[in-house]
N, C-alpha and C positions, 0 to 999 in steps of 0.2 A: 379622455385627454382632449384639452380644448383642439382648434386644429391652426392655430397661431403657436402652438408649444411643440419643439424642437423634440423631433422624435430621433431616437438615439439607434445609431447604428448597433449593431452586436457586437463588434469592436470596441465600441466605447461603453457598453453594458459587463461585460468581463472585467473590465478596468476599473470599475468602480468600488471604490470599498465597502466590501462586508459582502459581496455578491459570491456565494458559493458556489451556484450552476443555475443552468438555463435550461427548459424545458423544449422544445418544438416539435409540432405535428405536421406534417407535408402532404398533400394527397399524389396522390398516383396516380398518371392520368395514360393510356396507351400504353403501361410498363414504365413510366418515365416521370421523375419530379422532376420540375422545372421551376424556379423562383422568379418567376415575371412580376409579383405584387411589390409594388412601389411599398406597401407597409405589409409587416407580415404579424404573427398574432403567438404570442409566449407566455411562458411564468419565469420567473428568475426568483430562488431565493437570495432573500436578503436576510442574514443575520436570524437565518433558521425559519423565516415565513417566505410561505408563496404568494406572488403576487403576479398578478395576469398587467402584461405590456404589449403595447405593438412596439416594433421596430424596424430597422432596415436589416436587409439580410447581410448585406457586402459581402463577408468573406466565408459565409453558409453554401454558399456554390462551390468553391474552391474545398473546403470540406467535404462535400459529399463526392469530389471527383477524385480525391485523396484516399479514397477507403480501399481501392484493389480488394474486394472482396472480402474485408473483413470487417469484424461486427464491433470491435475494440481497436483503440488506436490513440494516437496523439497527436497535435499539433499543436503548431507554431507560431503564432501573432506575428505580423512585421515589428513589431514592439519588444518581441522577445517575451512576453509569456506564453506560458506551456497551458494545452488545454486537453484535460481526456474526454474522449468521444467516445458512448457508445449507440450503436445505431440500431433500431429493431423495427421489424415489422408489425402494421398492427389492422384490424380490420381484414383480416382476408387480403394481407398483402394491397389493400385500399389506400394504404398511407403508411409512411416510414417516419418514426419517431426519434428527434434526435436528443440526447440526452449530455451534456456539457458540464463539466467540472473543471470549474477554475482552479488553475492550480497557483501557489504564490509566486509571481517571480523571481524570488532570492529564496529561499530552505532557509524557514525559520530557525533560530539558534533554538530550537526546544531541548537538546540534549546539555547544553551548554548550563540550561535551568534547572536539570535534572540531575545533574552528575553528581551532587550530593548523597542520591539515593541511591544510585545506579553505580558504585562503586565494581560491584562484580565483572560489570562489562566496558570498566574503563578505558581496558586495555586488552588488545584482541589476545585470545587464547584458546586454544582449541576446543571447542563444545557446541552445546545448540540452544542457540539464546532465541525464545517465541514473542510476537508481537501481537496481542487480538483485543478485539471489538468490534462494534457493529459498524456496519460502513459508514463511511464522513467521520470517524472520531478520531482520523490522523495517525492509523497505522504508518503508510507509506511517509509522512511528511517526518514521524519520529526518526524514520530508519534512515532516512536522507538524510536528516539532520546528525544522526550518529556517525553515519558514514563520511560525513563532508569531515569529520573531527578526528574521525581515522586516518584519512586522506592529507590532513594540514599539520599531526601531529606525532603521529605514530610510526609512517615510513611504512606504509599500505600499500600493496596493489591487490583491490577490490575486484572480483568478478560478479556481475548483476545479472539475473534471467527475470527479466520482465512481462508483464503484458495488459498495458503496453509499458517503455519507458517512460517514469511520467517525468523525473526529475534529473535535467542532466548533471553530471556530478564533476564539477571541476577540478583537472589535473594541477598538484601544486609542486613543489620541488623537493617535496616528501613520500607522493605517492602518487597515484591515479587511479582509475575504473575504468575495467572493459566491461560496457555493458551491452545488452545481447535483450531483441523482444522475440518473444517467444512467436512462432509464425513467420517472422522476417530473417533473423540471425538463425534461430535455433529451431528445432520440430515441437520442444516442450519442453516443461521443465525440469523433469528427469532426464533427456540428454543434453541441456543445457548444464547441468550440476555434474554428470559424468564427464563432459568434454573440460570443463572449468578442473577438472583433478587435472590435466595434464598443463596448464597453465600456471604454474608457480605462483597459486594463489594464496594471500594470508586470509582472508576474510570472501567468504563467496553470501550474497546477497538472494534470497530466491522469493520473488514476490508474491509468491500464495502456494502453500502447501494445502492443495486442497483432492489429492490421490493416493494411492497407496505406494506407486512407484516412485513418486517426485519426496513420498516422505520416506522411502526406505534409502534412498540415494543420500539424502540431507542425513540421513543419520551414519553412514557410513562413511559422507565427508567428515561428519565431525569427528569421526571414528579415528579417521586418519591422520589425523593430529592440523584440522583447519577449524576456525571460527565458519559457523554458520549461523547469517539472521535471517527469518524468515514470519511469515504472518500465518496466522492458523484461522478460522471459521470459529468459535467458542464464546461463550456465555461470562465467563470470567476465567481468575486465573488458574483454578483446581481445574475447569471443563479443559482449557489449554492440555493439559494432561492427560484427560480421560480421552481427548480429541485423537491426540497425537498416536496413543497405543492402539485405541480404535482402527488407526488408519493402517498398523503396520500390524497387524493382527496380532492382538492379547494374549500372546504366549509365554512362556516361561523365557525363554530365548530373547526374545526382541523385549522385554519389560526389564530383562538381565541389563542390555547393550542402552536402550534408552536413560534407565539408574543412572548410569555411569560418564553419559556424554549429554545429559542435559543440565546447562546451566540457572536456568530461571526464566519466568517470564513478565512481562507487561501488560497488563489489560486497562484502557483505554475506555471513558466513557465521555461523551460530550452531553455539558449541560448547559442550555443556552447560549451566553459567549464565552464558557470555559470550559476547559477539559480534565477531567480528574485521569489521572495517572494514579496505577494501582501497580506496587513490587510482590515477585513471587520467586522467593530465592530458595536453590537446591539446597539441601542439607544432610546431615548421615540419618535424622528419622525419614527425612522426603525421599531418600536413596533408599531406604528400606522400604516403603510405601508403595515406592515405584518395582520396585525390583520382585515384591510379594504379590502385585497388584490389588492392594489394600488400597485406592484409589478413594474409599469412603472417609479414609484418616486421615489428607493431605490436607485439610483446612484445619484440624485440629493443632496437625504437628507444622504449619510453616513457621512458627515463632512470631514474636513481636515484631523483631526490624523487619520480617518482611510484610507486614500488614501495612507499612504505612503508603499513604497515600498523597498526592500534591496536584494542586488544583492552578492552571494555568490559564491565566485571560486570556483569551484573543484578542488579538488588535480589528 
């Protein structure tokens, strides 16, 4: 970059359109990063490439003093967007790595695009609806975007266990959200989903099912006559399945309870500046697949309506 052209603070590199996340490396000097460089040195994708920038740090101090100890987090722009943080160490603790995702700030209407195909989950009702794909394909922005429609339409009070919160979810005169980050509000996501039964909750929110305890709670919420949405780890929308019993141990019992309280799910792929949305709805052969743990048949028996797929630009 010549050195006549205006180097862009990080503040104003987040803001920019199409900018996903920002990369940065810090070194560690006496136990201690310090940001004294007048230009500091990053990648930021744009629109799926990496591109190496200098910039100004500004508000990368204020960040890294924000962390109390932990390694995930969120914050806040004076601007009002939201940005997730995760922080790690690298080199023999030589240097701390920070790693930033822009998040949008309004909750895209994705669900709003979708509600054609997503008939199942129009309207909250007690079961366990999964959300998966690989990371960056808009898990969490989908469920925001479901949830803000539950909250404006439906006469919702949502309970969220996050980590971190990424998207705050505004109260309307229909409904609202207590949401809870896991680490700050709550110890985890299993007593976050246990404490949320006692909350007169219609719809509980759990940002990654990714243990055997936080997936056996989720399923007994749903058990109990709540909507539970939540994100799974999985390959597509059969692995969602194979994922889920996996995590609550593949017994006769728990393949019985999951049959009967899982509603469907969504798998999520991005490709370039669009996202393919892929439906995976229960049915009485998916009920019996599941319930047999015939788990090899669930792609033969989902049916036609649920193979379809819808492919959404981004701005």
């Amino acid at each position: 970059m010549e050195s006549d052209t205006k180097v862009l603070s990080l503040s104003e590199i987040v803001e920019q359109q199409g900018v996903s996340d920002v990369h940065v490396q810090l070194p560690i000097h006496n136990g201690h990063t310090s940001i004294t460089m007048d230009k500091l040195y990053g990648f930021m994708r744009m629109r799926g490439t990496l591109i190496h920038i200098p910039f100004e740090g500004d508000v990368l101090t204020d960040i890294l003093t924000q962390k109390n100890n932990r390694r995930d987090f969120a914050y806040t722009l004076p601007s009002g967007k939201r940005l997730r943080i995760a922080l790690r160490y690298a080199n023999n603790q030589k240097m701390v790595e920070v790693f930033i995702r822009v998040l949008p700030k309004n909750i895209p209407p994705v669900f709003q695009e979708l509600r054609s195909f997503l008939k199942p989950v129009e309207t909250p009702s007690p079961g366990l609806f999964l959300v998966s794909g690989p990371t960056g394909s808009g898990k969490s922005t989908f469920l925001a975007s479901l949830s803000t429609y539950y909250l404006s339409a439906m006469g919702t009070h949502m309970v969220t266990i996050e980590d971190p919160i990424e998207y705050l979810l505004p109260a309307t005169e229909l409904g609202y959200a207590s949401q809870r980050e896991v680490g700050v509000d709550t110890p985890d996501f299993a007593t976050g989903v246990k404490d949320a039964l006692r909350e007169d909750p219609d719809v509980i929110l759990i940002g990654e099912i990714r243990d055997p305890d936080t997936a056996q709670t989720a399923l007994t919420a749903a058990e109990t006559g709540h909507m539970v949405l939540g994100t799974i780890h999985a390959g597509s929308c059969c692995e969602t399945v194979e994922r889920y019993l996996a995590l609550i141990d593949n017994n006769t019992y728990n393949a019985l309870r999951l049959s009967n309280t899982f509603k469907g799910s969504l798998y999520l792929t991005k490709q370039k500046d669009s996202i393919i949305y892929e439906s995976f709805w229960n049915n009485d052969a998916i009920r019996t697949n599941i319930r047999e743990q015939k788990t090899h048949l669930l792609e033969q028996n989902r049916g036609v309506k649920a193979r379809e797929k819808k492919e959404i630009k981004l701005s």
